[in-house]
C-alpha positions as CSV (number, residue, x, y, z in Angstrom):
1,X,304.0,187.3,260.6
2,X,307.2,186.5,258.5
3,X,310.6,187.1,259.9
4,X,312.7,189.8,259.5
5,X,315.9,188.3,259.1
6,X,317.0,185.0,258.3
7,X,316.2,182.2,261.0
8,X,319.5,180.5,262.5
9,X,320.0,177.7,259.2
10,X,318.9,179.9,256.8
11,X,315.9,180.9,254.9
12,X,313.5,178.1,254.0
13,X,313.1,178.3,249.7
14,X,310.6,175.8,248.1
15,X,312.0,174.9,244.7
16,X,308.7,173.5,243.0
17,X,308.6,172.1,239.2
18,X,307.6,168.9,237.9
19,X,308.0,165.8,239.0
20,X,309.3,164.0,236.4
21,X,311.4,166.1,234.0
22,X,314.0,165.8,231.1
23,X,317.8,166.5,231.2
24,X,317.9,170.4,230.8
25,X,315.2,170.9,233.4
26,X,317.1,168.4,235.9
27,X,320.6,170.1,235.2
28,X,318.6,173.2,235.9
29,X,316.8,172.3,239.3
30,X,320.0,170.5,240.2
31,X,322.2,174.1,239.9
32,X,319.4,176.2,241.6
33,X,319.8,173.6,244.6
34,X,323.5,173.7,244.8
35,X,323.4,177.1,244.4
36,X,321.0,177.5,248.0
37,X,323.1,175.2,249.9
38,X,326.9,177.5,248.8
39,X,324.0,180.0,249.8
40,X,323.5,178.4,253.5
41,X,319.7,178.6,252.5
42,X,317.5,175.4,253.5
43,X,315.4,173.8,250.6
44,X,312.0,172.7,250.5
45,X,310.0,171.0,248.0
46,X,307.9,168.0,247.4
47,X,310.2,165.0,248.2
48,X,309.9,163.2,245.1
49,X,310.7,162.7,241.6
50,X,312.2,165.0,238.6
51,X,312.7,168.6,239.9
52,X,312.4,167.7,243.2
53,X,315.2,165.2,243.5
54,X,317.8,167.0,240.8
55,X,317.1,170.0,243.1
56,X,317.9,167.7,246.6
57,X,320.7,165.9,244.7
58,X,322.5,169.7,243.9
59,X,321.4,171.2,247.2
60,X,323.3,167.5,249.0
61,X,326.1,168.0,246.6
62,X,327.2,171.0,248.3
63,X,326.5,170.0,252.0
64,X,323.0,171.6,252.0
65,X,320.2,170.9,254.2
66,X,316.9,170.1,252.7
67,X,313.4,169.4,253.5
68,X,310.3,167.0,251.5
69,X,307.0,167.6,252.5
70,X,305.9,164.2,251.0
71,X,302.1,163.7,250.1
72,X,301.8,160.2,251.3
73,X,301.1,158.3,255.0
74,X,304.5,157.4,255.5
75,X,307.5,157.9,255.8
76,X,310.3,156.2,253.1
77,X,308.5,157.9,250.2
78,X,311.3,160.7,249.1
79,X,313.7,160.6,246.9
80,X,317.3,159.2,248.1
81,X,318.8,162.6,248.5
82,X,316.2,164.0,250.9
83,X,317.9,165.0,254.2
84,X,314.4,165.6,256.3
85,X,311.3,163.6,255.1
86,X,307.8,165.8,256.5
87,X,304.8,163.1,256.0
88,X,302.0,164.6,255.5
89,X,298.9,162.4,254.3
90,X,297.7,165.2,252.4
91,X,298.0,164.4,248.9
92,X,298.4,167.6,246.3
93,X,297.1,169.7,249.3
94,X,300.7,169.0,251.0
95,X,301.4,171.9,248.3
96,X,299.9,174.4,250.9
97,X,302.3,173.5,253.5
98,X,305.4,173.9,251.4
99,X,304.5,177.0,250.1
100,X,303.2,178.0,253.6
101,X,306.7,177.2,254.8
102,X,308.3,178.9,253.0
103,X,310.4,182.3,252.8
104,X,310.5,182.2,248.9
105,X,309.8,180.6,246.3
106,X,311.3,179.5,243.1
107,X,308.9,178.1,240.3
108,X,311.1,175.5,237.5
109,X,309.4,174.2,234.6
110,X,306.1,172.1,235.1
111,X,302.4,171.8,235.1
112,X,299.4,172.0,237.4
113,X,301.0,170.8,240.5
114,X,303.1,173.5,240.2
115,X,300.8,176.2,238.7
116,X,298.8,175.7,241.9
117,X,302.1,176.2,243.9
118,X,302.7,179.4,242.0
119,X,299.4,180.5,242.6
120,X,299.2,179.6,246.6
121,X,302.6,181.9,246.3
122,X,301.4,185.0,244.6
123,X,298.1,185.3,246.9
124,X,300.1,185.2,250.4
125,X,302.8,187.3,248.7
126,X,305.5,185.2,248.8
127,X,308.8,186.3,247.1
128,X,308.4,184.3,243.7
129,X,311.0,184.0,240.8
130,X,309.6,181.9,237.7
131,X,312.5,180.2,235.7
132,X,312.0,178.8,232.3
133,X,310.1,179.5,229.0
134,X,306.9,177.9,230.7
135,X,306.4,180.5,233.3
136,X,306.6,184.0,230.8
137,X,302.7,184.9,231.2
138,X,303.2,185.8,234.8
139,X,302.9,189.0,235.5
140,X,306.4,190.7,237.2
């Protein structure tokens, strides 16, 4: 049953996008995770490369709190800016659990890792918002 109000912390918002990405996507992932720590919201998101650490290294920059659910066996495996690393030892199926953890989601630019992601979101009704030119065939 999902919360009515925000849990003491904040919401928990996975910010999902590839993991290895160019300059305008990592400016991009870096402001959306700068702009949820101003927002007192908690991040969550993979843990490792491209969108995931821009967006840890924004959300740090601003003296946020985030989470990476890491696919691996242990921990050490995130990126330098995570605050809390989750091991998992689940691979790409670690992309239930973020999703599953979280409030809302928002979708940057990548591929199938993150088209799953998207998908695991729309079908428990998450609150989604897709950002970027890679994303415009969703529907709403």
């Amino acid at each position: 049953m999902a919360a009515s109000k925000p849990p003491p912390g904040g919401r928990q918002i996975a910010v999902i996008g590839a993991g290895s990405c160019g300059a305008a996507e990592a400016e991009l992932a870096f402001r959306v995770g700068e702009l949820l720590a101003a927002a007192g919201q908690v991040l969550l998101c993979g843990g490792l490369g491209g969108v995931m650490t821009a967006a840890a290294r924004g959300a740090r920059a601003r003296g946020g709190v985030n989470i990476g659910i890491v696919p691996g066996p242990g921990r050490g495996q995130a990126n330098p800016y995570i605050v809390h690393e989750i091991v998992t030892n689940l691979g790409h199926c670690r992309n239930f659990v973020i999703i599953h953890s979280a409030d809302g989601v928002i979708a940057l630019p990548g591929a199938e890792g993150t088209l799953a992601e998207i998908a695991i979101a729309r079908k428990l009704g998450k609150p989604l918002v897709a950002v970027g030119p890679c994303w415009e065939f969703l529907p709403g």
